[in-house]
C-alpha angles and dihedrals in degrees: 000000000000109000144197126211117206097189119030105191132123080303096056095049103056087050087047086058102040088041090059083039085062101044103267135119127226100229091178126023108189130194137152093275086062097031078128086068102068107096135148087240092049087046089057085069083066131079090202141002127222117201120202095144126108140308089243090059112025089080093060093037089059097053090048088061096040084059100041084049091239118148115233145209116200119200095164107105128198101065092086095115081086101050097115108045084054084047086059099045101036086061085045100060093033098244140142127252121165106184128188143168083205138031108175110102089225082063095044087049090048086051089065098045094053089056083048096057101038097051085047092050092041077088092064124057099178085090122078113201129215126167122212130191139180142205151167121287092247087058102119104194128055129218095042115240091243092057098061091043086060085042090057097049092044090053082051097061104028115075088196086065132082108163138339135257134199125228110193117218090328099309117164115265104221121223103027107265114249112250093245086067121094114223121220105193111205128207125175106195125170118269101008111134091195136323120187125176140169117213123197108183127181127170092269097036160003135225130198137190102191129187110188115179116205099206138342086269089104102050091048095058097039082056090047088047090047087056096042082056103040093047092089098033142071140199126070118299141184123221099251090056083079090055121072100191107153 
């Protein structure tokens, strides 16, 4: 495959690199010096565009490749207040979107833990649940988009909770969250690359479901394999629609 890189930071480096392991070529490499260069016409040369770039941008980016008829993996996070309306159009024009918070195939399995246990300890309310991540300083959303993505399916399983709130390097949370809101407690922290855990904690005891990624190496090849899957089909995916887990 011939790819295109929107957002061609440390990210994009390490896809680049896992993608020419695997066989394929960049055809476009995009930061914020060329920005000029992406162009629909430019897009045409690719086969398929990954986008690991910034909130501001994916959403152009995305229409660009709707218009020059490239599929795209989107690994950004924090646009997803528009979903819907890509979701829309995406269907309309008959093109191919796969999103995701989270690529690695450890954090895709630790998605569906997490559904498994809180389904299971929604029949016990002795224990209260939080979820904490953390991540690197340069780390421009929080929560992290994985995060959420934990929060939601939490707030899917658990009857106490109605909807999730972030708490930022232990700042106060004023006024006192209610007990039917689910805390994500955010860290940034030189040099980690991502830490999410869920915390169920009751007066006796505590359990923990814990992902910890040792390096970005993870993420880079999930986005290369969801390429690799969404090359021969259309339509708008999710990234565990690549994944058959149960």
């Amino acid at each position: 495959m011939k790819i295109a890189l929107l957002g061609y930071g440390k990210m994009g480096q390490i896809i680049a690199e896992y993608a020419i392991q695997r066989g394929h070529a960049i055809e476009l490499k995009i930061n914020k010096e060329n920005r000029s260069s992406l162009t629909a016409e430019n897009l045409k040369n690719a086969d398929i565009a990954i986008d690991f770039s910034t909130p501001e941008a994916v959403i152009e980016n995305i229409q660009l490749c709707f218009q020059a008829r490239v599929p795209i993996v989107v690994g950004t996070t924090g646009w997803y207040g528009h979903l819907q309306e890509v979701k829309n159009q995406c269907l309309e024009s008959n093109n191919s979107l796969l999103y995701g918070s989270n690529f690695s195939i450890g954090v895709n399995l630790f998605f569906h833990m997490n559904k498994i246990v809180a389904n299971l300890m929604n029949n016990y309310p002795a224990y209260d649940v939080q979820v904490e991540e953390i991540h690197h300083t340069k780390k421009l959303d929080s929560p992290s988009g994985t995060a959420i993505t934990i929060a939601e399916d939490i707030l899917d399983e658990i009857n106490s909770k109605s909807a999730w709130i972030n708490r930022l390097d232990n700042q106060l949370l004023n006024p006192i969250p209610e007990a039917n809101k689910l805390i994500i407690d955010s860290f940034r922290v030189d040099q980690v690359p991502g830490t999410h855990v869920v915390r169920y904690t009751s007066e006796i005891d505590d359990i923990e479901l814990k992902h910890t990624a040792h390096n970005r190496n993870g993420f880079a090849l999930g986005a290369v394999v969801a390429a690799e899957w969404l090359k021969e089909r259309n339509g708008f995916y999710q990234v565990k629609d690549m994944f058959s887990f149960t």
